[in-house]
Jmol script that loads the backbone (N, CA, C; Angstrom):
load data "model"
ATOM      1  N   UNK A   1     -88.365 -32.435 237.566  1.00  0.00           N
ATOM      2  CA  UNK A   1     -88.599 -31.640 236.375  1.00  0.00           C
ATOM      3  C   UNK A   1     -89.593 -32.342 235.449  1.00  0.00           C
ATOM      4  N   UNK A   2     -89.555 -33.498 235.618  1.00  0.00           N
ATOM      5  CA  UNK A   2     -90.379 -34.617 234.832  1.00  0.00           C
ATOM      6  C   UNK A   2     -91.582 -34.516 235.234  1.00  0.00           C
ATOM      7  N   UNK A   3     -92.226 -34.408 236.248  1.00  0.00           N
ATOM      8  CA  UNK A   3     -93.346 -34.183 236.981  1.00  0.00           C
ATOM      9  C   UNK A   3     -94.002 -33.056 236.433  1.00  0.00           C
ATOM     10  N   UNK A   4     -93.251 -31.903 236.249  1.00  0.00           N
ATOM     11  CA  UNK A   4     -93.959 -30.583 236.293  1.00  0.00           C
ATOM     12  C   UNK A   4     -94.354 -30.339 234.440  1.00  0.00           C
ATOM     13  N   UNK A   5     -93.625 -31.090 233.749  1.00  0.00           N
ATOM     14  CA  UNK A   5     -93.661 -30.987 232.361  1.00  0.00           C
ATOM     15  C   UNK A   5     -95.120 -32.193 232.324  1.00  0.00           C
ATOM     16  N   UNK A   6     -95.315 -33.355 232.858  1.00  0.00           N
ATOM     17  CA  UNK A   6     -96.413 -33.712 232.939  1.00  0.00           C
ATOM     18  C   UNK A   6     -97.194 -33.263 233.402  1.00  0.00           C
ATOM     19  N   UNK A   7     -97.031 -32.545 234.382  1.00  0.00           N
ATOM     20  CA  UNK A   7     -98.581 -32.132 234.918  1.00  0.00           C
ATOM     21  C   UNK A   7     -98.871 -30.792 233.772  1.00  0.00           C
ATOM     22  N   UNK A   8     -98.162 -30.130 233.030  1.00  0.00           N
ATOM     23  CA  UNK A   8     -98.377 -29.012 232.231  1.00  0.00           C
ATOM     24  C   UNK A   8     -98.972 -29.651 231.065  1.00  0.00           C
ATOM     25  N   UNK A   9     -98.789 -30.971 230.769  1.00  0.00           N
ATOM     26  CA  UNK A   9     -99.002 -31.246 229.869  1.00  0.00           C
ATOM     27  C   UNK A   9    -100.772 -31.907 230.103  1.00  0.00           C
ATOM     28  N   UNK A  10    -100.555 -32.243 230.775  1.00  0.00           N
ATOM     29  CA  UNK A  10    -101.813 -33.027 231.356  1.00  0.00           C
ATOM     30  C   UNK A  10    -103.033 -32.230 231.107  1.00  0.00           C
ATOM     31  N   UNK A  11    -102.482 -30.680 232.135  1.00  0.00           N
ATOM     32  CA  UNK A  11    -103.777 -29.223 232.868  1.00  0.00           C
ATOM     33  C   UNK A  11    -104.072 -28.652 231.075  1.00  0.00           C
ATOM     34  N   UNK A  12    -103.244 -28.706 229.554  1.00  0.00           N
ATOM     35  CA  UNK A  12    -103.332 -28.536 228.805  1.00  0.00           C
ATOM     36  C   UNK A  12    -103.654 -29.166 227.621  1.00  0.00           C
ATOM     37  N   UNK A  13    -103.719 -30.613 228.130  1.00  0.00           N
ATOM     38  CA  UNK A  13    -104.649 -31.549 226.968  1.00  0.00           C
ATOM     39  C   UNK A  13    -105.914 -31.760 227.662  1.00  0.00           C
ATOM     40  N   UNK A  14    -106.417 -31.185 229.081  1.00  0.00           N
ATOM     41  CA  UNK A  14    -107.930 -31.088 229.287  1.00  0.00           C
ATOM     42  C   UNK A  14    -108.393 -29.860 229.058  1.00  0.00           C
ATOM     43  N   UNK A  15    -107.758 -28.896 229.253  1.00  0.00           N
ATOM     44  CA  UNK A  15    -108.281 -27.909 228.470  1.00  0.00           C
ATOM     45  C   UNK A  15    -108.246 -27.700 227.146  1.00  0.00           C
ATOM     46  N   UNK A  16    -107.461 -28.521 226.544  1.00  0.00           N
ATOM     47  CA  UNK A  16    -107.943 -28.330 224.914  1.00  0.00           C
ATOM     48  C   UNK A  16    -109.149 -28.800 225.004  1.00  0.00           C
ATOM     49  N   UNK A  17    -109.891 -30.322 225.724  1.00  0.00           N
ATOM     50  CA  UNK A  17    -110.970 -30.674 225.414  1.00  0.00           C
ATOM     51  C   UNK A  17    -111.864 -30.189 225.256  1.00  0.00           C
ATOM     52  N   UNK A  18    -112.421 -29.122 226.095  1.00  0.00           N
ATOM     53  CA  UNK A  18    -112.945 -27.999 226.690  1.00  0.00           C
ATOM     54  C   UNK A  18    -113.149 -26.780 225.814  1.00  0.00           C
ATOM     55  N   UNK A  19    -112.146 -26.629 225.015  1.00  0.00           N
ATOM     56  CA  UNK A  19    -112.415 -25.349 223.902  1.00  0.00           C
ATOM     57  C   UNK A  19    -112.888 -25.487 222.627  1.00  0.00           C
ATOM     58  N   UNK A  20    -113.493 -24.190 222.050  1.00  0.00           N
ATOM     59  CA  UNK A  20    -114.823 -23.974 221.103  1.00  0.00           C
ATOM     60  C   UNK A  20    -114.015 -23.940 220.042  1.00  0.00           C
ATOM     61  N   UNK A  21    -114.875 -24.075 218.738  1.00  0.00           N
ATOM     62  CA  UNK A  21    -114.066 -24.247 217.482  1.00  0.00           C
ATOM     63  C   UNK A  21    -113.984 -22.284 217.265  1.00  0.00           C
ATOM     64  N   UNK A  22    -112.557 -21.830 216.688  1.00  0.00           N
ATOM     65  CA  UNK A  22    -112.611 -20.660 216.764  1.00  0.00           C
ATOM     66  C   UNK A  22    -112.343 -20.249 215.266  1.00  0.00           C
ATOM     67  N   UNK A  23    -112.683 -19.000 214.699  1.00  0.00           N
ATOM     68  CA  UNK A  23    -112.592 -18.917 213.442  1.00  0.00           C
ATOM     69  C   UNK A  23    -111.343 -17.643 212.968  1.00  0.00           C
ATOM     70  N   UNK A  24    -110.570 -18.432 212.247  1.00  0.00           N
ATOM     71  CA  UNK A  24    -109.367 -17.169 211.863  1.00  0.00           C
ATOM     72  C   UNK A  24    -109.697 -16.355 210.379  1.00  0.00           C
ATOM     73  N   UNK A  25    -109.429 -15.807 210.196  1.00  0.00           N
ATOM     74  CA  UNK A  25    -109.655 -14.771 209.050  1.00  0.00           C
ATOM     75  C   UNK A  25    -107.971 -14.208 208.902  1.00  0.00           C
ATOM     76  N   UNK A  26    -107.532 -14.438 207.501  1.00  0.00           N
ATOM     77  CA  UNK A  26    -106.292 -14.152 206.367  1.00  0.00           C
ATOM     78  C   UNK A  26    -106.905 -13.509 205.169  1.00  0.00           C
ATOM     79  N   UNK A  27    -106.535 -11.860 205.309  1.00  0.00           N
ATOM     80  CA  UNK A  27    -106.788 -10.851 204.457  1.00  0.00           C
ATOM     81  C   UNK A  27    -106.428 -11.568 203.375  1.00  0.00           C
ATOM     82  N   UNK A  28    -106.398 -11.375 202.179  1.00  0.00           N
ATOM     83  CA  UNK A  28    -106.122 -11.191 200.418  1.00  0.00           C
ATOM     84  C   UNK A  28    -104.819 -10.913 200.647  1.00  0.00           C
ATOM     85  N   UNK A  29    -103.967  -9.935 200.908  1.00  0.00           N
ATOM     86  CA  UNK A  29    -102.520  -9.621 201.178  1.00  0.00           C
ATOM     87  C   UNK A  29    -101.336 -10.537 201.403  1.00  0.00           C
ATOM     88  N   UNK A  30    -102.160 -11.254 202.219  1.00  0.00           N
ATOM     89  CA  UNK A  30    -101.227 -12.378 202.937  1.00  0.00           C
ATOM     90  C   UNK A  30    -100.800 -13.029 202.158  1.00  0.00           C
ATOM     91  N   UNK A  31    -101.591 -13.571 201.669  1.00  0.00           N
ATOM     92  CA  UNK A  31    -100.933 -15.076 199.884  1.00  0.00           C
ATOM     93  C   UNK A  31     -99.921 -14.521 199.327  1.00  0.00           C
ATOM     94  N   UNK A  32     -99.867 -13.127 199.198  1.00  0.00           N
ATOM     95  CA  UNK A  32     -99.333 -12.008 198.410  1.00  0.00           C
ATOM     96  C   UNK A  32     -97.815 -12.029 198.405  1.00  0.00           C
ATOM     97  N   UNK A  33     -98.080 -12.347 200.316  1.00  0.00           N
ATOM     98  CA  UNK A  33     -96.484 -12.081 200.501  1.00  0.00           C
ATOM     99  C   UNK A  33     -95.914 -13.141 201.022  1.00  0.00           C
ATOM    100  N   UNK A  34     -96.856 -14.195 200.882  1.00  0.00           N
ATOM    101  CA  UNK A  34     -96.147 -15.830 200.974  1.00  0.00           C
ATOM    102  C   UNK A  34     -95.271 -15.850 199.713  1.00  0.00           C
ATOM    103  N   UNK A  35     -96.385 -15.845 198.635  1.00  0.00           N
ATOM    104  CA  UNK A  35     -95.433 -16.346 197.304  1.00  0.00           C
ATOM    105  C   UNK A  35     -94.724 -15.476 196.856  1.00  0.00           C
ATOM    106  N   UNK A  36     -94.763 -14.103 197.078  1.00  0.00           N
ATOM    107  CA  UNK A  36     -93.563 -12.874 196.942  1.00  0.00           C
ATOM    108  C   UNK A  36     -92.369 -13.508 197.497  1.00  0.00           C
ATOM    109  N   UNK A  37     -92.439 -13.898 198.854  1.00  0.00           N
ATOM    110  CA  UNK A  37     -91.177 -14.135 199.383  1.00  0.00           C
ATOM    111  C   UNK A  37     -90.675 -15.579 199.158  1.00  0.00           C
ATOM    112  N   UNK A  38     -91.850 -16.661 198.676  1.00  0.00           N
ATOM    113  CA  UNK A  38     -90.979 -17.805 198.165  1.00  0.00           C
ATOM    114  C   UNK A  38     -90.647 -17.741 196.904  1.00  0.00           C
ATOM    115  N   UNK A  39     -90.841 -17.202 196.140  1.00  0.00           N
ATOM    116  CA  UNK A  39     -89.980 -17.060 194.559  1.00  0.00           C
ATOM    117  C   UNK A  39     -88.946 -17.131 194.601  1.00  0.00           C
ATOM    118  N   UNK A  40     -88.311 -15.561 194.908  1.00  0.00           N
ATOM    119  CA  UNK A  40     -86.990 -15.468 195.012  1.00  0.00           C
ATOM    120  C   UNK A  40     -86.192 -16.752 196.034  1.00  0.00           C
ATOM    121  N   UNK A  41     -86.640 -17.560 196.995  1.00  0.00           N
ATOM    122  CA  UNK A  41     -86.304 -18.565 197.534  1.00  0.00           C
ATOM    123  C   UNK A  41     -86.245 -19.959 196.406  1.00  0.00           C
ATOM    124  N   UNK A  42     -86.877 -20.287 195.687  1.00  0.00           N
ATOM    125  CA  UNK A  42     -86.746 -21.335 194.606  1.00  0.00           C
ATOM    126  C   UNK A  42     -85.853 -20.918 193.591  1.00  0.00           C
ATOM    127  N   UNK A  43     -86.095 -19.490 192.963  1.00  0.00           N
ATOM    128  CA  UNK A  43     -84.923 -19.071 192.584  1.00  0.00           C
ATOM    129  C   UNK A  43     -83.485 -18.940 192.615  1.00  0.00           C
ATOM    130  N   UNK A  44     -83.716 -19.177 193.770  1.00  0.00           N
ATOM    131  CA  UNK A  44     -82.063 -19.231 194.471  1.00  0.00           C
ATOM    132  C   UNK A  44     -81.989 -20.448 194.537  1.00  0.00           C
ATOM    133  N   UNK A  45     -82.572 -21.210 195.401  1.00  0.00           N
ATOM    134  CA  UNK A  45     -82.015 -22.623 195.190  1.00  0.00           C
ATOM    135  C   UNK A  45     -81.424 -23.302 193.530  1.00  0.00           C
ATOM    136  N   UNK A  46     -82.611 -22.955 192.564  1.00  0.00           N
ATOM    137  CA  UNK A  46     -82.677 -23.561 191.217  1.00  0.00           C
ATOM    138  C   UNK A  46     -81.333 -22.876 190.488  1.00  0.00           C
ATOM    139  N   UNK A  47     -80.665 -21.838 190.870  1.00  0.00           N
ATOM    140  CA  UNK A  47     -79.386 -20.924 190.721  1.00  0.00           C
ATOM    141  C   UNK A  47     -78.088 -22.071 190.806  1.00  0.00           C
ATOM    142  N   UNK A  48     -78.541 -22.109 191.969  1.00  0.00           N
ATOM    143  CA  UNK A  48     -77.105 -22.599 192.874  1.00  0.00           C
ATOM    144  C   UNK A  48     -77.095 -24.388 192.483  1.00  0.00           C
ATOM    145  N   UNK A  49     -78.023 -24.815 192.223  1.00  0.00           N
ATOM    146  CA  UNK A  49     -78.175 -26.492 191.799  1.00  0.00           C
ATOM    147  C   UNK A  49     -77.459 -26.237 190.465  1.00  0.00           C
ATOM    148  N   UNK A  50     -78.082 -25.430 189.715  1.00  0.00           N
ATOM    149  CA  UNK A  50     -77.340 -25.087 188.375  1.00  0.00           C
ATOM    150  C   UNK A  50     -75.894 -24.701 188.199  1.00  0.00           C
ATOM    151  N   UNK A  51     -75.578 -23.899 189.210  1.00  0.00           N
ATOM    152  CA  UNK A  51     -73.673 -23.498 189.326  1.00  0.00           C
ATOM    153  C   UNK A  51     -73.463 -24.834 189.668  1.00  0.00           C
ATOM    154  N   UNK A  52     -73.673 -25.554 190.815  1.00  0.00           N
ATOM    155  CA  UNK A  52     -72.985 -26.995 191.184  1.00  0.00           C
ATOM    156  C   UNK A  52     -72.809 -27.651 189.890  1.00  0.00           C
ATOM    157  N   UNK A  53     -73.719 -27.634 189.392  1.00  0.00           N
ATOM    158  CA  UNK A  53     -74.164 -29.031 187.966  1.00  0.00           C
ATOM    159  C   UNK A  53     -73.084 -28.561 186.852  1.00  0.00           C
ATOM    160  N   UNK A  54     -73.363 -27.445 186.933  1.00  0.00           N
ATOM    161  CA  UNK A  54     -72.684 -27.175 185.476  1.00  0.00           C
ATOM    162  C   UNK A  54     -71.276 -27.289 185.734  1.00  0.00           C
ATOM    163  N   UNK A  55     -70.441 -27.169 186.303  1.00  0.00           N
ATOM    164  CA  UNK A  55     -69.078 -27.463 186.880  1.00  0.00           C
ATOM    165  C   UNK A  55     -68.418 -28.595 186.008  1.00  0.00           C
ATOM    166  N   UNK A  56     -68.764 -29.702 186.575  1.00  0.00           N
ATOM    167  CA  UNK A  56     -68.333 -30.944 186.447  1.00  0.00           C
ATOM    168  C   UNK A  56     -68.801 -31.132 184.899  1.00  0.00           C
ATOM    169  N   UNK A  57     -70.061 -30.827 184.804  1.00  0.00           N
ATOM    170  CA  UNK A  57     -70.952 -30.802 182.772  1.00  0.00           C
ATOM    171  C   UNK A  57     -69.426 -30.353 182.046  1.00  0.00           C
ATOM    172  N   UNK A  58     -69.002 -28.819 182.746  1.00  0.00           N
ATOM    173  CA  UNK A  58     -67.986 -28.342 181.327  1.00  0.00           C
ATOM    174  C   UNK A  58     -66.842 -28.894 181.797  1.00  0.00           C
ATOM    175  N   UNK A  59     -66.613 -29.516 182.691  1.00  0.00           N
ATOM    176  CA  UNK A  59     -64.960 -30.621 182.872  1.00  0.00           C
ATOM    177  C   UNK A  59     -65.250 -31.315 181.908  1.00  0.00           C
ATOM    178  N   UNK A  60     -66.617 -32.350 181.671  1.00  0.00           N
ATOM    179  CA  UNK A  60     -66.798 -33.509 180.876  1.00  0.00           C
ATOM    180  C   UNK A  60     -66.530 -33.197 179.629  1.00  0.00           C
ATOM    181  N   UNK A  61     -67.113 -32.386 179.236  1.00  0.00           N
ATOM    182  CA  UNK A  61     -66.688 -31.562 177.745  1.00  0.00           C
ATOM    183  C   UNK A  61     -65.711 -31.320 177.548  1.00  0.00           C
ATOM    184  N   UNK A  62     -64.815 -30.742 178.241  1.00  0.00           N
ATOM    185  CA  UNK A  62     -63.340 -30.274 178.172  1.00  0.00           C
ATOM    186  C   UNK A  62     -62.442 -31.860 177.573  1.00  0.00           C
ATOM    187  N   UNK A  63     -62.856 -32.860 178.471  1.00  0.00           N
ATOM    188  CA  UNK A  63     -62.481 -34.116 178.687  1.00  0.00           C
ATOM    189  C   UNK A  63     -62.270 -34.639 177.287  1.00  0.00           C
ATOM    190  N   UNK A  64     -63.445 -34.769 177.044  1.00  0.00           N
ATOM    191  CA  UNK A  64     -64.281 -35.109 175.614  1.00  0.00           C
ATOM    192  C   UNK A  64     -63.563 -33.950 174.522  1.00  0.00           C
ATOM    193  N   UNK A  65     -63.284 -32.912 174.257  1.00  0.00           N
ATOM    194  CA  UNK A  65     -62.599 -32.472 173.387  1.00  0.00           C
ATOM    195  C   UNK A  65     -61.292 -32.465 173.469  1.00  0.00           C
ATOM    196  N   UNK A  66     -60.260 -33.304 174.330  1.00  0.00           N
ATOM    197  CA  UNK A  66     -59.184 -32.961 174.577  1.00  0.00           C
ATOM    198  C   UNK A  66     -59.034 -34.921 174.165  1.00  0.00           C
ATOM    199  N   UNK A  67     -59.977 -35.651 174.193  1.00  0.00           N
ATOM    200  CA  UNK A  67     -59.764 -37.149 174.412  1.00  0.00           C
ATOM    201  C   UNK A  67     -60.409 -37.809 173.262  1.00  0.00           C
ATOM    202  N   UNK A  68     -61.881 -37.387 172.833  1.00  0.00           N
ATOM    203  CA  UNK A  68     -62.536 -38.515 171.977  1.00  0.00           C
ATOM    204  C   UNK A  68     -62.621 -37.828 170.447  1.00  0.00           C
ATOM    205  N   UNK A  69     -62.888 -38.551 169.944  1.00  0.00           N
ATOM    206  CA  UNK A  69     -62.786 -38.233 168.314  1.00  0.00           C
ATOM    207  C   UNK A  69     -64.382 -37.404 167.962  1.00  0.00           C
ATOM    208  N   UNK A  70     -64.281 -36.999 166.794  1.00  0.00           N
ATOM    209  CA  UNK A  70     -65.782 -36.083 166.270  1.00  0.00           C
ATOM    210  C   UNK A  70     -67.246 -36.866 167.257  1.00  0.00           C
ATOM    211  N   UNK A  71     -67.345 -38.277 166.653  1.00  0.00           N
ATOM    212  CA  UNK A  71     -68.211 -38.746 166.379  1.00  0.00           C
ATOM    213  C   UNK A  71     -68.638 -39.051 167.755  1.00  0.00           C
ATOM    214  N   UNK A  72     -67.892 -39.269 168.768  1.00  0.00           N
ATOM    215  CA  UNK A  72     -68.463 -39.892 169.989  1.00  0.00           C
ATOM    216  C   UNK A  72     -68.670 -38.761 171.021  1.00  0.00           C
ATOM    217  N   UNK A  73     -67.915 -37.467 170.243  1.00  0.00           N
ATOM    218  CA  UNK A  73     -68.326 -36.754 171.304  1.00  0.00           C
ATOM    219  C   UNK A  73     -69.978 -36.290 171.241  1.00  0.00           C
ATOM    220  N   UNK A  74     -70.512 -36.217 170.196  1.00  0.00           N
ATOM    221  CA  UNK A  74     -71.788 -36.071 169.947  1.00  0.00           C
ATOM    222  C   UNK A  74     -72.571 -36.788 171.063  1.00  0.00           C
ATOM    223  N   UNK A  75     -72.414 -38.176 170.960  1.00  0.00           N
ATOM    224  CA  UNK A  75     -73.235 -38.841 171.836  1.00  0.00           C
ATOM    225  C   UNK A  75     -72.607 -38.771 173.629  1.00  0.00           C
ATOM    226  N   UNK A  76     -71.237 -38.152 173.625  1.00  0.00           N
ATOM    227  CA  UNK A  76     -70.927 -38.468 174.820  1.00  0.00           C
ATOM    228  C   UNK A  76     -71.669 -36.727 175.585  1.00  0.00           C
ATOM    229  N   UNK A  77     -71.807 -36.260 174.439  1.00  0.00           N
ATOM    230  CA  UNK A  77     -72.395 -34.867 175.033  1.00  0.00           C
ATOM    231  C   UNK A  77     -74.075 -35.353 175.194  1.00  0.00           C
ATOM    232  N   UNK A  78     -74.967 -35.747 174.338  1.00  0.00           N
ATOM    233  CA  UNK A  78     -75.726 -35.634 174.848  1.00  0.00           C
ATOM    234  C   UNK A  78     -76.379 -37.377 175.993  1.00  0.00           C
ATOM    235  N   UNK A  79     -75.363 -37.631 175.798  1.00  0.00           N
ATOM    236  CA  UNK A  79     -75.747 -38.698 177.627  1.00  0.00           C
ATOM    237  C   UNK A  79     -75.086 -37.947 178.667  1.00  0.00           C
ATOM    238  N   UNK A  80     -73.927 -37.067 178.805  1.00  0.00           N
ATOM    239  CA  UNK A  80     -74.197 -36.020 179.747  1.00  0.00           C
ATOM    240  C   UNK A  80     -75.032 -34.949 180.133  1.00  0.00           C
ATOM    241  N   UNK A  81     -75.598 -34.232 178.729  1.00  0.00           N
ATOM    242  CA  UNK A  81     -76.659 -33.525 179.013  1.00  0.00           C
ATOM    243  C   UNK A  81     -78.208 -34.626 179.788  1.00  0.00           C
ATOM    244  N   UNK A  82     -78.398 -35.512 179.399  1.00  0.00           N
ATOM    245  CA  UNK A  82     -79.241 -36.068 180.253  1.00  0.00           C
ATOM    246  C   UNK A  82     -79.199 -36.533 181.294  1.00  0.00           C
ATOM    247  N   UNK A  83     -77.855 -36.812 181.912  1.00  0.00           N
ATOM    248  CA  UNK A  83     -77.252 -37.137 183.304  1.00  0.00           C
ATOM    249  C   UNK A  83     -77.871 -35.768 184.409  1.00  0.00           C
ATOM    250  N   UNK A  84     -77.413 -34.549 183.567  1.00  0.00           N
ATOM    251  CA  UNK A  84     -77.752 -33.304 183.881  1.00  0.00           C
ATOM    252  C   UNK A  84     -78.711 -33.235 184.474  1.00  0.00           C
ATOM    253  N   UNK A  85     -79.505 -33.417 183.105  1.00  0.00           N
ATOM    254  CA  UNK A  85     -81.172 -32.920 183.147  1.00  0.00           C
ATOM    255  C   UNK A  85     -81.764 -34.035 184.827  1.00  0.00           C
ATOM    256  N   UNK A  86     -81.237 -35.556 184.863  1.00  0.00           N
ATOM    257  CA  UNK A  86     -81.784 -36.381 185.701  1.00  0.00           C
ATOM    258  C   UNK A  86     -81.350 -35.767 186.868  1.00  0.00           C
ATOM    259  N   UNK A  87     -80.069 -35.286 187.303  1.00  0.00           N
ATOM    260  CA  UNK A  87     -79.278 -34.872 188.664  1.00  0.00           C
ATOM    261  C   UNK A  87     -80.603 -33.529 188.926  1.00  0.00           C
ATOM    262  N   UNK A  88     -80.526 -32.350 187.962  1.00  0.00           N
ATOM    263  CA  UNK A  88     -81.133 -31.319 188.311  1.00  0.00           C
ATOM    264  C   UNK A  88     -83.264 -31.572 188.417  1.00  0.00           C
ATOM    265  N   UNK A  89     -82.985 -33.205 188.248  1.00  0.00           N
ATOM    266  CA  UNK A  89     -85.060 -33.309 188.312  1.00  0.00           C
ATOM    267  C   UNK A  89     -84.688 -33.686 189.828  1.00  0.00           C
ATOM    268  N   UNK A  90     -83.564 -34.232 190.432  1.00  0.00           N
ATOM    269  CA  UNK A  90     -83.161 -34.711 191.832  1.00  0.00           C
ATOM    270  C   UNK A  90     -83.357 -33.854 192.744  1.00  0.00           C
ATOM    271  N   UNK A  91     -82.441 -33.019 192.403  1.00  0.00           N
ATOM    272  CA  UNK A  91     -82.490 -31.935 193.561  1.00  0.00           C
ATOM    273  C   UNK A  91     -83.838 -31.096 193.039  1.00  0.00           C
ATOM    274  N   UNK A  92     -84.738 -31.147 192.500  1.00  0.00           N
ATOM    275  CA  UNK A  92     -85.828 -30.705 192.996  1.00  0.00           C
ATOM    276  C   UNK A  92     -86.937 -31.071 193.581  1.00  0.00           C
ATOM    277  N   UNK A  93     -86.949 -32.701 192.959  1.00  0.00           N
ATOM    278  CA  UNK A  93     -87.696 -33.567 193.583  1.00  0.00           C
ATOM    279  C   UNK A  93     -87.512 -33.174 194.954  1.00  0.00           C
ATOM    280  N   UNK A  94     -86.291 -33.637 195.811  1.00  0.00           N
ATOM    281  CA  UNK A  94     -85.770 -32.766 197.160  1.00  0.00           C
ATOM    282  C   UNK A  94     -85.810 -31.605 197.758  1.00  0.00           C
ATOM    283  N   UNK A  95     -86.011 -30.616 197.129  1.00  0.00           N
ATOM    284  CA  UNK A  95     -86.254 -29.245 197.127  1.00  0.00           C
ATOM    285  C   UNK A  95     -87.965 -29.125 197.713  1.00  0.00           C
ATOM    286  N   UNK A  96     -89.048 -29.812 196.996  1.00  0.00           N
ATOM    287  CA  UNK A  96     -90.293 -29.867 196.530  1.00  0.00           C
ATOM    288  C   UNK A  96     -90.272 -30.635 198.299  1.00  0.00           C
ATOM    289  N   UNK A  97     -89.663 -31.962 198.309  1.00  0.00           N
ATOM    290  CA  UNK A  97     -89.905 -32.644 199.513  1.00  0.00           C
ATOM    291  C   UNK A  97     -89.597 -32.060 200.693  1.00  0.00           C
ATOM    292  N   UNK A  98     -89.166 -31.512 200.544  1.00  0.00           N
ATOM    293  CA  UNK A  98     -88.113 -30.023 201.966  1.00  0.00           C
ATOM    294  C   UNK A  98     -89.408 -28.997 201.920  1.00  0.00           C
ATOM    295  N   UNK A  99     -90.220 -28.753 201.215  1.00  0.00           N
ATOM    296  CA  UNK A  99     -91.000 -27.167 201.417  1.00  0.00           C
ATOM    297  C   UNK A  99     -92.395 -28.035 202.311  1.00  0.00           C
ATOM    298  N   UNK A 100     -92.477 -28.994 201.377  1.00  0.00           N
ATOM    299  CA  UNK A 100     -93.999 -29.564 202.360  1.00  0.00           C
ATOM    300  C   UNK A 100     -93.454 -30.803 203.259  1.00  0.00           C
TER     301      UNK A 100
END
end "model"
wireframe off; spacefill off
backbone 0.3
color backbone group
């Protein structure tokens, strides 16, 4: 079986050598319905990162009004909101690295 996948491979990297540069043509339309159909795809992802995130965000809060006094919840809210903001630059950084 090893043989026959080499020799296919072989009869098809000399004939690539062999062939002319060929020219493709992509109507105006096409782009159209690349980024038509990836929107709603980032959309959804950027949805669903946001339901995950926010979960655990309003436990912390809950936490924090059931546990710490006026003053610390201020700051304990906004070093969670930036925990947030860093988790949700993550998963896109990842998101971004997954498309290309």
């Amino acid at each position: 079986m090893l043989q026959y996948r080499l020799f296919f491979l072989l009869l098809f990297g000399i004939w690539a050598l062999f062939l002319q540069q060929s020219y493709a043509y992509i109507d105006p339309g096409t782009a159209g319905a690349i980024f038509s159909s990836l929107g709603p795809l980032l959309w959804g992802i950027l949805a669903v990162s946001c339901g995950i995130l926010i979960w655990p965000f309003r436990r912390f809060c809950q936490y924090l009004n059931d546990k710490w006094h006026q003053q610390h919840k201020t700051l304990a809210f906004i070093i969670s909101g930036m925990i947030v903001i860093a988790a949700l630059g993550l998963i896109a950084i990842v998101c971004i690295l997954l498309l290309f």
